[in-house]
N, C-alpha and C positions, 0 to 999 in steps of 0.2 A: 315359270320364268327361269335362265337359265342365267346362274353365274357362272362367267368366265375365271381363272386365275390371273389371267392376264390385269385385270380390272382392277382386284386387290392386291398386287405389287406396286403400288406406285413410286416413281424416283423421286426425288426431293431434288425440285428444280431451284428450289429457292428457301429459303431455312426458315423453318417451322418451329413452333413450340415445345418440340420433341428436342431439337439443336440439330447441327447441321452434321451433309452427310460424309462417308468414307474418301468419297472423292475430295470433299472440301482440306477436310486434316493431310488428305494425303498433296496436296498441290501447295500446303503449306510447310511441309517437311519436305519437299523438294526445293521451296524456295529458301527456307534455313541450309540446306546441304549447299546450295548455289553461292551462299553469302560464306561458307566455309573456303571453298574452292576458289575464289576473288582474292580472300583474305590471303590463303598460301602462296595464291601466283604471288601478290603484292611482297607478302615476305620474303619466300625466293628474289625475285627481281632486283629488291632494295638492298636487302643483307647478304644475300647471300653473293650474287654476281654484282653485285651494283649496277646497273644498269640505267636506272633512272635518279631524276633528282628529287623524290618524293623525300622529305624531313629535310630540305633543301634550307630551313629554321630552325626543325627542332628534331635532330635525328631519334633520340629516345625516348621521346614525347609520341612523334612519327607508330615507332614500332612498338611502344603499351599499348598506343588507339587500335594498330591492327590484333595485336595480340587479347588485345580486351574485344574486340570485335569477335574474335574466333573463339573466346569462353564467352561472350553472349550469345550467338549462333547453336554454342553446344548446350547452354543450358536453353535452348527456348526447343530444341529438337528432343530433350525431355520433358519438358512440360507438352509438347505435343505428345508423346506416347502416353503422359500420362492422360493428357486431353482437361487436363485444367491449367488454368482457370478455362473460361468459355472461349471460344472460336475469334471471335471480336476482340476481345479485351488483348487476347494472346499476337492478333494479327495486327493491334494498335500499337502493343507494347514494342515487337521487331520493327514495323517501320519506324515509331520514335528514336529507338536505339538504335537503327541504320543512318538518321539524320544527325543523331548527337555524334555518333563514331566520325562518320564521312564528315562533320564538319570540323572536327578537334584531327583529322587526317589533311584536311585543305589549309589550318593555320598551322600546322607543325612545317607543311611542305612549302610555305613561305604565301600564302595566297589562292584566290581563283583561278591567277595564272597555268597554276601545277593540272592542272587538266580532271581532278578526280572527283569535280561537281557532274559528270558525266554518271557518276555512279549511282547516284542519287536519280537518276534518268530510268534507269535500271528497276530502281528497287519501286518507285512510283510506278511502272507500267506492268510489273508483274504484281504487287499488290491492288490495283485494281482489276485486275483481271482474276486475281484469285478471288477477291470480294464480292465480283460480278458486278464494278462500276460504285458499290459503296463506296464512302468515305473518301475516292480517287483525288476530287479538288478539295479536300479537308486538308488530306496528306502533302497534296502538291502546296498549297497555302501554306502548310506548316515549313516544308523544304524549303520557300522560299522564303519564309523568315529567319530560317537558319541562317540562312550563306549571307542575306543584307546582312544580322546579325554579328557573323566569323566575319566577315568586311571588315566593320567598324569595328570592332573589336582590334585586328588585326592591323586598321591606318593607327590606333593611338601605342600597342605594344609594340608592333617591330618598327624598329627602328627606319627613317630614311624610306617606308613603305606607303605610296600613292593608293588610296583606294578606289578600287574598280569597279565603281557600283553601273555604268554600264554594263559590262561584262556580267556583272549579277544579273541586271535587270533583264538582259537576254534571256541567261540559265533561267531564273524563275518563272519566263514567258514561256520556256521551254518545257518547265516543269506542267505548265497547265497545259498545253499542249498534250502533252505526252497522258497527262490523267485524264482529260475530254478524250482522246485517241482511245484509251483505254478504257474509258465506260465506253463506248462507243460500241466497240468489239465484243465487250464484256455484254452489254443491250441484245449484239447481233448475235454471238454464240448461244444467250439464255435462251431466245424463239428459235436459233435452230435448232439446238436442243429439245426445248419443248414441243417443237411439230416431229420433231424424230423420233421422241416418246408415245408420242399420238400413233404417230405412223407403225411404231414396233407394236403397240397396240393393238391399232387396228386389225395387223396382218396378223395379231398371234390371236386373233376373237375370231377372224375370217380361218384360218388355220383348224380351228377348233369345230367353229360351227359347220367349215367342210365334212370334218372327220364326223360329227354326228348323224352329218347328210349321209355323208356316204356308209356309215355302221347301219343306219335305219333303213337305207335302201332295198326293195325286194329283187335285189339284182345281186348275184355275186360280181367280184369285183377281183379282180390279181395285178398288181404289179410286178413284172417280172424284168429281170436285167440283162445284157446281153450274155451270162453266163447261164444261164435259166435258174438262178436262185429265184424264189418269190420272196419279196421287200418288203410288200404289203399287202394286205388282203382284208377284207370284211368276212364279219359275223355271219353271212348267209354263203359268203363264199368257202369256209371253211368248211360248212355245213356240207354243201356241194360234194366239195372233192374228199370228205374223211378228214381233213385236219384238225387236231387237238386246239380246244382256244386255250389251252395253260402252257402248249409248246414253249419251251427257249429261246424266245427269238436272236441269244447270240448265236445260235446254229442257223444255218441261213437252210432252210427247205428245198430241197429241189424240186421241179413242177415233175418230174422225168419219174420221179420216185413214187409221187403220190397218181399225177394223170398220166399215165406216158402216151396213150391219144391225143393227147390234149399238148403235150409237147411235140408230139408227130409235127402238127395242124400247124403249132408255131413255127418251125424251122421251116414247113411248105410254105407259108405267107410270109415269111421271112426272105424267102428266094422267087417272090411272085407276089405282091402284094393285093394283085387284082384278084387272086383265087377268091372263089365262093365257095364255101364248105355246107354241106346237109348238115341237117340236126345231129345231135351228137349225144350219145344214152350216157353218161356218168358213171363209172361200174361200183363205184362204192355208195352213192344214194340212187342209186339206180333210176334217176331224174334224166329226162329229157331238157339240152337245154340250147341253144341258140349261141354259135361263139361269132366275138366280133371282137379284132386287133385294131387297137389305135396306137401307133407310135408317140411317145413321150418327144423325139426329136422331130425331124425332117429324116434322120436318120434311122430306118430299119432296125439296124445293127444294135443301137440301145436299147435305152429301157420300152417296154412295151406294157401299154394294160390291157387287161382280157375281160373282157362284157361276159357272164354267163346268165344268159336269158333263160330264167326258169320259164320251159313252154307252157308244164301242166297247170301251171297258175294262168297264164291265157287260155287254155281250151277250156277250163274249168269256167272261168267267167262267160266263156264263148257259149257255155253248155247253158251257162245260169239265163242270158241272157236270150237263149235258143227255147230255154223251156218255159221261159215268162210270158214270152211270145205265142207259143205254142197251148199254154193255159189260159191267156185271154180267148186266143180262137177257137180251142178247145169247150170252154164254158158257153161262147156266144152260141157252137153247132150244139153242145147239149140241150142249151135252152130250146131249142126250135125243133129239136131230134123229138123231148119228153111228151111235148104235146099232142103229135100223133101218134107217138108210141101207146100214149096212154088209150085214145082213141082205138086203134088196134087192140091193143088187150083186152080192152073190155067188152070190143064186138065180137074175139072169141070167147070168151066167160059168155055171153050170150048165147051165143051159137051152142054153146054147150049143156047148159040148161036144157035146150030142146032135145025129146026123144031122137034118134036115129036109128035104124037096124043094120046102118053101113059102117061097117068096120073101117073102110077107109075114109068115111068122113071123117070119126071118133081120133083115128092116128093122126090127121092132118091139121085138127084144133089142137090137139095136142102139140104138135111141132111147132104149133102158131104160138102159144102161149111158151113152151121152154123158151125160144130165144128172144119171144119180146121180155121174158122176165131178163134173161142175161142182156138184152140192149139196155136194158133198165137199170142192170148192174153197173155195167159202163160207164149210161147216163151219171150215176150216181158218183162212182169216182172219179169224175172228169172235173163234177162239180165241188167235190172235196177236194181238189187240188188247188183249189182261192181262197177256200176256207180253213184251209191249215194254219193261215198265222196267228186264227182267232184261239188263244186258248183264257179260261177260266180257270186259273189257279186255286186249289182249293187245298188243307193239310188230310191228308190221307192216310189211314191203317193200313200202312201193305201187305201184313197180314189177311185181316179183315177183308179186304178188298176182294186177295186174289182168290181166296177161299169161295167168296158167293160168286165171283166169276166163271169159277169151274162147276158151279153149280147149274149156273145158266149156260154155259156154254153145252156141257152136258145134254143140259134137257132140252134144249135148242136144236141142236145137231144130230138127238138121239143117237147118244155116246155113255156107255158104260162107264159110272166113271171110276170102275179101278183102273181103267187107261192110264187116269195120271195119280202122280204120286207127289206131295206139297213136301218139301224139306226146308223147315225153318228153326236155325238156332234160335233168334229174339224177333221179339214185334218192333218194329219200327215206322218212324213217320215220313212221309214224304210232300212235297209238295207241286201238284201235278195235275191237271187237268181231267177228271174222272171219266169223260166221253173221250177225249183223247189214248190214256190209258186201256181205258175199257176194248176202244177200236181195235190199237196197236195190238194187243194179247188175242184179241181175236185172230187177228190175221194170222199173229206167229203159230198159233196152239191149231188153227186149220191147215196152215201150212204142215206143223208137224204132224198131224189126224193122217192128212194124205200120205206125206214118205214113210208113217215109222211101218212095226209090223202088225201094229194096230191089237196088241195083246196086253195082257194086264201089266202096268207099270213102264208102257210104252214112252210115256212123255213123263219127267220129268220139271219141275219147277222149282229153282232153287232160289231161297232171299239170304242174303249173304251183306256182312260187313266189310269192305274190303281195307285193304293195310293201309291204303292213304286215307285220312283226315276226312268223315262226314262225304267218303263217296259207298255208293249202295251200288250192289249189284243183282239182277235180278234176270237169271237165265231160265230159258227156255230151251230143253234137250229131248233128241227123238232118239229114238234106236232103230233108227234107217240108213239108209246108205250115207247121206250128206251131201253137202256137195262138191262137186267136181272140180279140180282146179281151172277148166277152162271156162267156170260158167261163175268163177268168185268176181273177176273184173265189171261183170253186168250186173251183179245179185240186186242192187240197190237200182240200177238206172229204171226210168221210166220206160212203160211199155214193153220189156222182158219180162218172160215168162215160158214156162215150159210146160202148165200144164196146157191142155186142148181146151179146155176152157176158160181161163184167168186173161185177163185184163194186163196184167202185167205193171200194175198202179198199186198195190196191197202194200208191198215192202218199203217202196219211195214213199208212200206217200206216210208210213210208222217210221221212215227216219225223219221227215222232217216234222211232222210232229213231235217227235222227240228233241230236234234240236229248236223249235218253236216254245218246249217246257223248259229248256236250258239241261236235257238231258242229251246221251245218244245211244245210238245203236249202232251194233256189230256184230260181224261176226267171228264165232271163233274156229280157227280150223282144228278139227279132231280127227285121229284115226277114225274112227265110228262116228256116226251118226253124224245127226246137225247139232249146232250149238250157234243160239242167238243170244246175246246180254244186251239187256237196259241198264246202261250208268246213269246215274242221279243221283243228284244231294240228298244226306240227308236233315230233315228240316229239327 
């Protein structure tokens, strides 16, 4: 299962248990600054230019309410920094102290007349919107029991003063208006909000799980720009072309520096986009690989990505799926081959029993019998090649083991055996299939009978610990020529071979045995001689 980061960021669309978030306090200490900057215009305006007839009743009355309004604005923009008391209490207490101020501001300036119930408009549509639609017709209710409130208040103290409870009654329909209007918004902002958190979401899971696709892909991959920096690239693409995966990427790579074929190729299909290119060899992993340009625009000239089709992973599967084929058909012609062969054979074992005084009969049963045994051999590894995935694991002395191998092989093959010579620091265990084992060493240790010089000490066997962790190595060395480097790329395939008599099934069929026990085999190139290892765990 794969968690994203995107998943465990979540915004706080709506205030939680935790208390509410950076956005909240910060939209609240905007609207304390706003309730600062009203207050000054108003002081400017009245005191300083006169301009209007605000305290048009009570000038010094007038100018404490604003001046007390602007050290209530300043003390509630520290208690926001300090962030107590909580988010609610603090954004109940500023709209109450905007109702009491504006309404001891509307009886100083002689009434509702003075026009600064208006303000009160203000301060209810930005606190519900900061609330996101709470408390909005609370607030507006309370504003409008202020100003009927300063009304009546205002017909019985000033003097000669008609009370305008029309006028109120509008402003206070106003007032809910304006709070409905504002949860309304506040309603539509939270789900666009909300879908637009979904949405940044989405795209940063889809973002992510791109980038996985594409690091896991058995394709290299290059984004290259119209400058030939490369942008971006995958794990197998770096592999590709030699690049480091701990590189800098504030140093931007040039493709020219690392491929400069591979940069040719681009500025040709850059100026011809229909070009078809051949296969393409890689000079730093020396891979064969398949290049294809796809334009990031409509535009050439930008960014561009580069496909690098590993081929030898397709001919390999091509080969796998060539030779699967070929050992089904293989197995069916031996089954139908063995039965006359056997036939055959045994009519010359007959024939030979009987007296003859004809020399050339005697050579000609002869001849009968070598290659029906060698059809027989064939037969035999054609049908080992379906039966390689069967192994029976069993824990093994590899000591012990190779010792009476070379005993049997010895007396088998009638072979000296100071031929070979066994090199083992310690005894160790393995876990390995003992006919599998048995076969593979046969092969190698005939292989090497035939190229060495066939003198004392000629083969080599060596059992070895190697430096990684519980891997065993276990080579097979001749003091023969080796082999050639034009003959290393086939050493393993089926059906090569070099001697005039081999099959050319011996070698293929002791690698995949070996990769059938969860070992392998290789070879290792030496000045001198040959050098075969079996790696395996040790158990």
């Amino acid at each position: 299962m794969i968690t994203y980061p995107a998943l465990s960021h979540k915004a706080k669309l709506w205030p939680s248990e935790s208390g509410y978030s950076d956005q909240f306090w910060r939209s609240l200490l905007f609207f304390s600054s706003y309730r600062i900057v009203v207050d000054i215009g108003l002081i400017t305006t009245t005191w300083v230019f006169h301009l209007t007839n605000f305290g048009a009743y009570h000038y010094s009355l007038f100018l404490q309410a604003v001046l007390g309004h602007i050290l209530f604005s300043s003390a509630s923009i520290l208690m926001i920094k300090q962030r107590k008391p909580d988010f609610d209490s603090q954004l109940t207490l500023q709209v109450m102290g905007d109702i009491f101020f504006i309404c001891l501001m509307i009886y100083a300036s002689g009434g509702i007349h003075s026009g600064l119930g208006i303000l009160l408009m203000v301060s209810l549509a930005g606190s519900g919107l900061i609330s996101r639609g709470r408390l909005a017709l609370f607030f507006a209710a309370i504003a409008a029991i202020g100003v009927l409130l300063q009304e009546t208040y205002a017909s019985f103290s000033i003097p000669g003063y008609s009370a305008q409870y029309t006028h109120a009654g509008l402003l206070s329909m106003g007032y809910f208006a304006v709070a409905w209007l504002a949860h309304q918004l506040a309603t539509y902002a939270l789900a666009s909000e909300k879908l637009a958190l979904e949405r940044g979401t989405d795209l940063a899971n889809m973002a992510q799980v791109n980038q996985l696709v594409i690091q896991d892909l058995q394709e290299g991959i290059l984004v290259v720009d119209k400058n030939g920096d490369i942008k971006q690239r995958n794990a197998y693409a770096e592999k590709l072309i030699g690049l480091q995966p701990d590189a800098d990427e504030t140093e931007q790579a040039k493709l020219a520096d690392y491929v400069p074929v591979l940069a040719t190729r681009l500025a040709t299909w850059r100026d011809n986009t229909n070009t078809r290119f051949d296969l393409l060899r890689l000079p730093n992993s020396n891979t064969i690989v398949r290049t294809r340009f796809v334009p990031i625009k409509t535009n050439s000239r930008a960014g561009v990505v580069i496909f690098l089709e590993d081929m030898s992973r397709i001919q390999a599967q091509v080969q796998q799926l060539k030779l699967a084929a070929l050992g089904r058909l293989s197995a069916n012609i031996a089954h139908e081959i063995r039965n006359p062969l056997s036939s055959i054979n045994h009519a010359a074992e007959l024939l030979q029993e009987e007296q003859s005084s004809n020399p050339t009969h005697a050579r000609l049963l002869r001849i009968i019998s070598n290659n029906t045994q060698r059809l027989n051999k064939i037969v035999q590894d054609v049908l080992q090649l379906n039966r390689r995935d069967t192994a029976q694991t069993e824990t093994i002395d590899a000591v012990l083991f190779i010792r009476n191998f070379i005993e049997d092989f010895c007396h088998t093959e009638k072979i000296n055996p100071e031929v070979f010579i066994l090199e083992v620091s310690e005894s160790h265990l393995i876990n390995f299939d003992s006919g599998h084992l048995n076969q593979i060493l046969w092969n190698l240790c005939r292989n090497a009978w035939r190229h060495c010089r066939q003198q004392k000490d000629s083969i080599r066997i060596k059992l070895t610990k190697a430096n990684r962790a519980n891997n065993i190595y276990l080579d097979v060395l001749d003091d023969g020529s080796g082999v050639s480097p034009q003959q290393l790329k086939q050493l393993f395939e089926p059906f090569f071979t070099t001697a005039p008599s081999g099959t050319g099934l011996g070698l293929y069929i002791a690698r995949e045995m070996c990769e059938t026990n969860h070992a392998s085999l290789e070879y290792i190139e030496n000045l001198t001689g040959g050098h075969f290892r079996i790696i395996f765990k040790e158990f």
